[in-house]
C-alpha positions as CSV (number, residue, x, y, z in Angstrom):
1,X,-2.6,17.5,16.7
2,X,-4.5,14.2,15.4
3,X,-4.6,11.2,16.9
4,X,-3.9,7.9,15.0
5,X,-6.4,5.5,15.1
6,X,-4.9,2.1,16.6
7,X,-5.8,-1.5,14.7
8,X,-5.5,-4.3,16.9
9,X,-2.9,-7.2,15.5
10,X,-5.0,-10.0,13.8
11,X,-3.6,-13.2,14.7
12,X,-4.3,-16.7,13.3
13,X,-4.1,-20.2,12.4
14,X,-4.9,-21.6,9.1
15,X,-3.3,-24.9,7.7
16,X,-0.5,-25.3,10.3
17,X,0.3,-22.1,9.9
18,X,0.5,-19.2,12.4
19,X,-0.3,-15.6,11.0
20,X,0.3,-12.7,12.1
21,X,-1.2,-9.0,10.6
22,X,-0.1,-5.7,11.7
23,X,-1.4,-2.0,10.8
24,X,0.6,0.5,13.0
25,X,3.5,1.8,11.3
26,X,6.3,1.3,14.7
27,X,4.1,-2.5,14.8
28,X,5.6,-3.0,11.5
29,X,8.8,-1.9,12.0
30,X,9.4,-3.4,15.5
31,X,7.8,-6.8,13.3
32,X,10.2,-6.6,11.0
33,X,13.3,-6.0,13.3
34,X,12.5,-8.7,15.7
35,X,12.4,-11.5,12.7
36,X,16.0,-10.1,11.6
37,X,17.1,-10.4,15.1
38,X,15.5,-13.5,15.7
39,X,17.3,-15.2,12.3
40,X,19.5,-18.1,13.2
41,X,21.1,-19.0,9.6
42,X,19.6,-17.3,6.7
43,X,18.2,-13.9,6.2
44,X,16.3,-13.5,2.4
45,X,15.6,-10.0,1.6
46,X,13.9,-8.5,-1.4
47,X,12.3,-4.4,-1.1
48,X,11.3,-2.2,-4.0
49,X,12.9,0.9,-2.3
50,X,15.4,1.1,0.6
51,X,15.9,4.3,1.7
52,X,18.9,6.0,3.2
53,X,17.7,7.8,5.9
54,X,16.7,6.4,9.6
55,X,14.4,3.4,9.2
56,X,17.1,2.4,6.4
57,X,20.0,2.7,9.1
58,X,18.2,0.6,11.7
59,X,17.4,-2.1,8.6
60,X,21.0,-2.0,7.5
61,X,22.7,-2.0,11.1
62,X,20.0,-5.3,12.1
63,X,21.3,-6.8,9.3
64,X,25.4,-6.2,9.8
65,X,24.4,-7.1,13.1
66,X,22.8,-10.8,12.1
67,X,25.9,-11.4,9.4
68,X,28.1,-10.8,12.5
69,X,26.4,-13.5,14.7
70,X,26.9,-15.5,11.5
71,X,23.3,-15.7,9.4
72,X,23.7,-15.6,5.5
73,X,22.5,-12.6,4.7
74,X,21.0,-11.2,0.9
75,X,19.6,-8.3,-0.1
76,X,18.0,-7.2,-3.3
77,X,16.5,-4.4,-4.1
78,X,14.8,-2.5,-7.4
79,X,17.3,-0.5,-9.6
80,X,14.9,2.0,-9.9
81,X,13.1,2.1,-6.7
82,X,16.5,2.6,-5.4
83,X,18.1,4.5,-8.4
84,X,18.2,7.6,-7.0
85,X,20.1,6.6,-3.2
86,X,23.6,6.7,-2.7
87,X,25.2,3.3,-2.0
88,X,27.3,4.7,0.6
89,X,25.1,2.5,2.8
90,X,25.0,-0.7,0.5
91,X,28.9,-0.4,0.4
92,X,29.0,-1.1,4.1
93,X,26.7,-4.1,4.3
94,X,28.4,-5.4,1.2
95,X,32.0,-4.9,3.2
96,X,30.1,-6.7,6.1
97,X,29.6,-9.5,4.4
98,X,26.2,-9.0,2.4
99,X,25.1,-10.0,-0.4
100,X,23.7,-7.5,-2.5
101,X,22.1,-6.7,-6.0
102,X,19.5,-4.8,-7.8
103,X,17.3,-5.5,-10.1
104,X,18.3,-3.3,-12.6
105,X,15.8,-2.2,-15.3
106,X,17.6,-1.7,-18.9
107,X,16.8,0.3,-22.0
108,X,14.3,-1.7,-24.1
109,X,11.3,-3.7,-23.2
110,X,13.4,-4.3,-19.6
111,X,13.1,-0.6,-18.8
112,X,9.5,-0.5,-18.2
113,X,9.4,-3.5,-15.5
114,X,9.8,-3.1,-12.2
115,X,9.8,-5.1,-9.3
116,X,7.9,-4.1,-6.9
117,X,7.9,-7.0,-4.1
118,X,8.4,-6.8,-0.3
119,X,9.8,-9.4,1.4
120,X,11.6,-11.0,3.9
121,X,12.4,-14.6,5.1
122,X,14.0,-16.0,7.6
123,X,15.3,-19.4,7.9
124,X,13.2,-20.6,5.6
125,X,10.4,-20.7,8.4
126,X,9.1,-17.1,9.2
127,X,8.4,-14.4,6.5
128,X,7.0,-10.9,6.4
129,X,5.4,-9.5,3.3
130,X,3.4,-6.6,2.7
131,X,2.8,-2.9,0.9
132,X,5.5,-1.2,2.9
133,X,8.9,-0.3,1.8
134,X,12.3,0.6,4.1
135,X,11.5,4.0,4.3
136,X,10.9,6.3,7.7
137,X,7.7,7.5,5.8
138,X,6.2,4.3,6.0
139,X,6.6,3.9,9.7
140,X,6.6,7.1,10.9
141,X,2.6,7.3,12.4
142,X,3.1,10.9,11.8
143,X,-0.2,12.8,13.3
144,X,-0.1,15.1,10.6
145,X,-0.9,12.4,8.1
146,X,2.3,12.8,6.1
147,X,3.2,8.7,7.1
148,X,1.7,5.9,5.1
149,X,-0.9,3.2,6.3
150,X,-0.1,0.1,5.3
151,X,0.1,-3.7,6.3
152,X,2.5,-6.5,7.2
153,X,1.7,-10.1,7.9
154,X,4.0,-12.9,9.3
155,X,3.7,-15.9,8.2
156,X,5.4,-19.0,10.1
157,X,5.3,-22.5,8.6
158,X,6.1,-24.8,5.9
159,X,4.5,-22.2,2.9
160,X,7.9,-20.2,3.5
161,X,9.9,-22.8,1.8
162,X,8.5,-22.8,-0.8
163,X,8.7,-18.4,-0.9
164,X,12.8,-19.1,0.2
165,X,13.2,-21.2,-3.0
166,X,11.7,-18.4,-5.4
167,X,13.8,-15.8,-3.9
168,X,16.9,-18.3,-4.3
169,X,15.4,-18.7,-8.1
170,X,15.2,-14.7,-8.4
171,X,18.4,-14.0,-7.1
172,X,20.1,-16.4,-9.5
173,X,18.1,-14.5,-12.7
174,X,19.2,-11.3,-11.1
175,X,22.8,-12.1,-11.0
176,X,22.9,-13.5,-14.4
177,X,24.3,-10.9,-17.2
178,X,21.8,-11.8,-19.8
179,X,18.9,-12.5,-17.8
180,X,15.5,-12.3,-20.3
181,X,12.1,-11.4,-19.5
182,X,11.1,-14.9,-20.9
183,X,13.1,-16.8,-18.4
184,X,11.7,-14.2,-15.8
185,X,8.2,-15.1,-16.9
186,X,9.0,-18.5,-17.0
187,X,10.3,-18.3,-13.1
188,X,7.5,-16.5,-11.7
189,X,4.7,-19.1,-13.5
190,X,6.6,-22.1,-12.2
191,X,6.9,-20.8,-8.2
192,X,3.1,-19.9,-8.4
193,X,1.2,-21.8,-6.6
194,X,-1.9,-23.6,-8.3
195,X,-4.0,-24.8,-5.4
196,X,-4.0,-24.6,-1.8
197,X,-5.1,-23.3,1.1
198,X,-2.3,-20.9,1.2
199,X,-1.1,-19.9,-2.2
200,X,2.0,-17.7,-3.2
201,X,1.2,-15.9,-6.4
202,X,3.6,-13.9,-8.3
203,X,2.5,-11.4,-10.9
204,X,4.6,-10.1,-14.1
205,X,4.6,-9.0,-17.5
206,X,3.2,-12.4,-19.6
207,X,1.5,-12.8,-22.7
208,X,-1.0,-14.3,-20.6
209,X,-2.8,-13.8,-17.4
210,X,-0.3,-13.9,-15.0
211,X,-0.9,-15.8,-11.1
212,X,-2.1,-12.8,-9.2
213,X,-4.6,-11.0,-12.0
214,X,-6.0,-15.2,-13.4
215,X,-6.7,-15.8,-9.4
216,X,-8.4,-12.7,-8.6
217,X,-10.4,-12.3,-12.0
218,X,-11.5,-15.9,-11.0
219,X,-12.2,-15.0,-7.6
220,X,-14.2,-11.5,-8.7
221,X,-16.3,-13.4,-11.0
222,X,-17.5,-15.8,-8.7
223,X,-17.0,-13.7,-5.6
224,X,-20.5,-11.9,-3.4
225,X,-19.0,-10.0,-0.9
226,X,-15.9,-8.1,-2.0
227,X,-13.7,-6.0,0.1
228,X,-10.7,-4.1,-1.0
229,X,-8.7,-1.7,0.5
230,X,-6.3,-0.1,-2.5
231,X,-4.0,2.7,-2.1
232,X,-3.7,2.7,-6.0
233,X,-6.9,2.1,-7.5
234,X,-6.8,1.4,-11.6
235,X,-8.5,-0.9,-13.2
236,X,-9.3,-1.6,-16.8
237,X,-12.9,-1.8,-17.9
238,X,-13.5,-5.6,-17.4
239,X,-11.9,-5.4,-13.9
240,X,-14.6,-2.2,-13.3
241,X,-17.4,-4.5,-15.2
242,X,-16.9,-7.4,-12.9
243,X,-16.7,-5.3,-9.6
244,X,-20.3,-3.4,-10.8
245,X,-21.3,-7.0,-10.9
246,X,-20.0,-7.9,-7.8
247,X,-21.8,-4.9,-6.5
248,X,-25.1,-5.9,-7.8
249,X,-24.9,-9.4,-6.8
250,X,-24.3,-8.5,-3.0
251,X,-21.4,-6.1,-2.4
252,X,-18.8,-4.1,-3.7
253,X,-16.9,-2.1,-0.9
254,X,-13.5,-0.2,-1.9
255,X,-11.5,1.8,0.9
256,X,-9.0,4.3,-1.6
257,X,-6.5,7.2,-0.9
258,X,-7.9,11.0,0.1
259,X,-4.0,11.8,-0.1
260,X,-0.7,10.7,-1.4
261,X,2.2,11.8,-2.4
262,X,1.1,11.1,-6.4
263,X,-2.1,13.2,-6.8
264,X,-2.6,11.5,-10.3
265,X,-3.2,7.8,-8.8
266,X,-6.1,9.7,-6.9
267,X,-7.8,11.6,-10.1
268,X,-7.4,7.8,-11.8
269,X,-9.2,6.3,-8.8
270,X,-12.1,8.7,-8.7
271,X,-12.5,8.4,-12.7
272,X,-13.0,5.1,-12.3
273,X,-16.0,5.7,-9.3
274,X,-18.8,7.1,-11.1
275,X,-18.9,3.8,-13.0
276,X,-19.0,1.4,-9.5
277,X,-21.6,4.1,-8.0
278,X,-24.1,3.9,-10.7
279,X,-24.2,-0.7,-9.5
280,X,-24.6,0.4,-6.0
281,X,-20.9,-0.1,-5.0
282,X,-19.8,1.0,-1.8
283,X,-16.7,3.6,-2.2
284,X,-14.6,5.5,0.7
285,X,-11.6,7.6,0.9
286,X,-9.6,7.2,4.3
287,X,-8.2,10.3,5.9
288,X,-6.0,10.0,8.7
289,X,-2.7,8.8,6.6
290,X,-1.4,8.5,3.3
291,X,-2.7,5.0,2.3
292,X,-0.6,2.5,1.4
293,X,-2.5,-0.8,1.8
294,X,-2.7,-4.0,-0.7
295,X,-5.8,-5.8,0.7
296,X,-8.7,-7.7,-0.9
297,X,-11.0,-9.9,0.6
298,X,-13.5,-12.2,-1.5
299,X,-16.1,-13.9,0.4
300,X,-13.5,-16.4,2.1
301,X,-10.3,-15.4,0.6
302,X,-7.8,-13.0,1.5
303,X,-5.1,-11.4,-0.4
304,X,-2.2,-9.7,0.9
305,X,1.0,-8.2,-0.4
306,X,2.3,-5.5,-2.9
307,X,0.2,-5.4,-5.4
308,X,-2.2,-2.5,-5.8
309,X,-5.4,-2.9,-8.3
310,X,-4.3,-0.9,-11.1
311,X,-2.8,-1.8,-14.7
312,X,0.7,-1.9,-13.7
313,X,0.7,-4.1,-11.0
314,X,-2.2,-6.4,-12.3
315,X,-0.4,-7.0,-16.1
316,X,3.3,-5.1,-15.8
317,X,5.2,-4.8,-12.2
318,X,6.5,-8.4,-10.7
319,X,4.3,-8.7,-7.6
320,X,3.9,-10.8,-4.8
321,X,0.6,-11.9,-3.1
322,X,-0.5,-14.2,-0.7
323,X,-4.2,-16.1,-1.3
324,X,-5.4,-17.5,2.2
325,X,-8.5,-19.5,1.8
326,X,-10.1,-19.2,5.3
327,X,-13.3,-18.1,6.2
328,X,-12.9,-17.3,10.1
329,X,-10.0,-15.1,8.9
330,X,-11.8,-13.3,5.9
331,X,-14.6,-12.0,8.5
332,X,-11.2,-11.0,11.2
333,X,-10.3,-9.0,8.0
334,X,-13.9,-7.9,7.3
335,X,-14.3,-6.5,10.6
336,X,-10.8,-4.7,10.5
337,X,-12.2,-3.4,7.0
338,X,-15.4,-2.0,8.7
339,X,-12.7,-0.2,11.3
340,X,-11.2,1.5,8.7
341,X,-15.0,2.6,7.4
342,X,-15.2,4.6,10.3
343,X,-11.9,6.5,9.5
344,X,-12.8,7.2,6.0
345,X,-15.2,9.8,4.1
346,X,-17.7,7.4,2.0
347,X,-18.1,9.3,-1.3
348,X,-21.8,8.9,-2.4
349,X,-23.4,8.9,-5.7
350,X,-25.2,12.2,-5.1
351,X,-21.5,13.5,-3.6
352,X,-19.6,12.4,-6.3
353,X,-22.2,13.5,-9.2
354,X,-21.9,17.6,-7.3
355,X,-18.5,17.4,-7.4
356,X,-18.0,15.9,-11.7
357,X,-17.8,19.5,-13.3
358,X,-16.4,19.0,-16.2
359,X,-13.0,20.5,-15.3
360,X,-12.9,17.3,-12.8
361,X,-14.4,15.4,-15.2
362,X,-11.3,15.6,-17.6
363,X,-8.6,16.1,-14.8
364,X,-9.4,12.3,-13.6
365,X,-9.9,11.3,-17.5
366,X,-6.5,12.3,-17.9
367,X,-5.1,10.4,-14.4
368,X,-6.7,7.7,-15.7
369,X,-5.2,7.8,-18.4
370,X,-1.4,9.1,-17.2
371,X,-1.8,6.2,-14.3
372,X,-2.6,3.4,-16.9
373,X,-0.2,4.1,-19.7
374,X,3.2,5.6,-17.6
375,X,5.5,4.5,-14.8
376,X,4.3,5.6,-11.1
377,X,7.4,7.7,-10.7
378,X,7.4,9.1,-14.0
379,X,3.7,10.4,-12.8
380,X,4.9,12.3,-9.7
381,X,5.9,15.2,-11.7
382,X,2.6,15.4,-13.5
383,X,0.8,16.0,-9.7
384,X,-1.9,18.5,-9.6
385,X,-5.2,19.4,-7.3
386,X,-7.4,16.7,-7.3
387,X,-9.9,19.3,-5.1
C-alpha cells in the first residue's frame, strides 16, 4: 500500500491579511468544516459539484447545524455539475432554512457555460477558495491514488468583503428569471479587481479578455520564472508561444496529471508538450493522486483558485482566482512546487520524442482537440489509453 506524501500548511501575512494554504485532502476538509462551525451570522456558499454521498452529508449536516444556531446560510451550486444528484439532500437544508439555487445552464448560448467556482465565506471576514469540490473523492487521501490532490487557502481580512458582495451580486443574477449573459459579463468585470496587492479576479465568457486570462497573459509576458501546477493543461497557441518564451528567458516549469478520471484532458496536455520541450521548458507528471490543483506562480505572484490553464476555463467557464503579489510567499509556494517535483515523473525531450509514434501523435491531436472545442463532462465518455 502507498504512502501519501504530506505538504506542510503554508501560512502567511501579506497586506493585513492572514493566509492560510492546505494540500492534504482530511486538511481541507477539517479547513473547511471548522470555518462553517466557526460562522457567527452569515455563511456564503458557492461549489460547482456537491455530491450526495459522505463528504456531502457532513457539508450539509455543518450547515443545518450553523442555520440552527442562527447564521444565514446560502448555497449555490452549478446545474450541471450537480444535474445528475438527487435533491433529496438539498430538500432538507432547504426545509432547514437554506437558501438554495443552481445555476442552471439553458438551451442556447447559456448551455455551454458553466460555473465552475469554489467558495465559501464567512461573515464576510474569513473565506476558503480552491480547486476542490464537495465530493469524498476529493478528500479521501486514498493510497491507491483514486483521491484528488488539490489546494485550499483561507483567507482572513478585509479582501473578503469585497468576495461577500460578488457572491451577494451572483446570487441576485441567479435568482432572476431572465438573467442574460451580458448582465453576467457585466457583473463579473465590475467585482474584478484592477489593482492591488490582493486581487479577486473572475473569469467568464466576454467578447474580451476577461480578469483572470488579461492578468495572467500580462503576467506571462513579462514574467521569468514561471511555475504552474495544472491538473487540466490546454492552452491555445499564443498561451503555448508565451510559456516557450518564458522558458527561454529563464524558466518554464509545469507539474500536470499522470491520471484522472478524463483520460482526454491528459492526451490534450501531452499534445501540447513537445512544443514547450523544444524552448527548454521544464514538464512533470505527478503520480501519487489524481491531480486536481489550480496553482501558478510568476516571479512574485501567486494565483490560486478554480481555474485550470486550458480554453474553457481561460475564455468560457466563470472562474474565480485570487492574484497575491508577494514575493516572500511566491518562493513558500516555489519551494512547495519543488516538493511536488520530487513526487512527479519529469517527462524529457528525449522521453517524450520515444514515446510520439504516430498512433500517440494523433490520439493527443485529437484530445487536444476534443478538450478545446467540448464540455469537460461531455469528454468523459470519449476516455481512452493515453499509454
Amino acid at each position: 500500500m502507498n504512502v501519501l506524501p504530506h505538504y506542510p500548511a503554508i501560512e502567511a501575512k501579506v497586506a493585513d491579511h492572514r493566509l492560510k494554504f492546505v494540500f492534504g485532502g482530511a486538511e481541507r476538509f477539517a479547513l473547511l468544516l471548522d470555518v462553517i462551525a466557526d460562522a457567527r451570522a452569515t455563511l456564503q456558499l458557492y461549489f460547482y459539484a456537491f455530491g450526495i454521498d459522505e463528504a456531502g452529508r457532513q457539508v450539509a449536516d455543518a450547515l443545518i447545524a450553523a442555520r440552527d444556531r442562527g447564521v444565514e446560510v446560502s448555497l449555490l451550486v452549478d446545474g450541471f455539475g450537480t444535474h445528475d444528484q438527487p435533491d433529496q439532500m438539498f430538500v432538507e437544508m432547504i426545509e432547514a432554512g437554506i437558501k438554495f439555487a443552481r445555476f442552471e445552464p439553458r438551451y442556447g448560448r447559456r448551455y455551454l457555460l458553466r460555473n465552475h467556482q469554489k467558495m465559501l465565506i464567512a461573515d464576510a471576514k474569513c473565506a476558503v477558495v480552491g480547486g476542490s469540490n464537495i465530493e469524498v473523492a476529493y478528500f479521501a487521501d486514498d493510497p491507491a491514488g483514486h483521491s484528488w490532490h488539490d489546494i485550499y487557502m483561507r483567507i482572513e481580512g478585509d479582501a473578503v468583503a469585497r468576495l461577500a458582495r460578488y457572491y451577494s451580486a451572483l446570487a441576485v443574477w441567479v435568482a432572476a428569471p431572465n438573467s442574460g449573459i451580458l448582465s453576467l459579463v457585466k457583473l463579473l468585470g465590475q467585482h474584478s479587481d484592477g489593482d492591488g496587492v490582493l486581487r479577486w479576479l473572475f473569469g467568464g465568457p466576454s467578447k474580451r479578455l476577461n480578469a483572470i486570462t488579461r492578468a495572467l497573459r500580462e503576467d506571462v509576458v513579462r514574467g521569468n520564472q514561471i511555475d504552474m501546477v495544472q491538473a487540466y493543461f490546454a492552452p491555445n497557441w499564443g498561451f503555448l508561444r508565451k510559456l516557450g518564451q518564458a522558458a527561454m528567458r529563464e524558466r518554464f516549469r509545469l507539474i500536470t496529471a499522470s491520471r484522472s478520471d478524463n483520460n482526454t484532458t491528459i492526451a490534450a496536455a501531452r499534445h501540447c508538450y513537445g512544443r514547450l520541450l523544444k524552448r527548454s521548458a521544464q514538464i512533470y507528471e505527478y503520480l501519487p493522486e489524481m491531480l486536481h490543483m489550480k496553482l501558478v506562480v510568476i516571479d512574485d505572484v501567486i494565483y490560486v483558485g478554480s481555474a485550470n490553464f486550458d480554453m474553457r476555463s481561460l475564455y468560457l467557464n466563470t472562474e474565480i482566482m485570487l492574484r497575491i503579489d508577494d514575493a516572500g510567499l511566491a518562493d513558500q509556494m516555489r519551494d512547495a512546487i519543488d516538493v511536488h517535483c520530487a513526487h512527479s515523473k519529469q517527462v524529457t525531450r528525449e522521453a517524450h520524442h520515444a514515446d510520439s509514434s504516430w498512433l500517440r501523435r494523433a490520439r493527443w491531436l485529437l484530445g487536444y482537440l476534443i478538450v478545446t472545442a467540448l464540455d469537460y463532462r461531455l469528454t468523459r465518455n470519449l476516455n481512452w489509453k493515453t499509454d
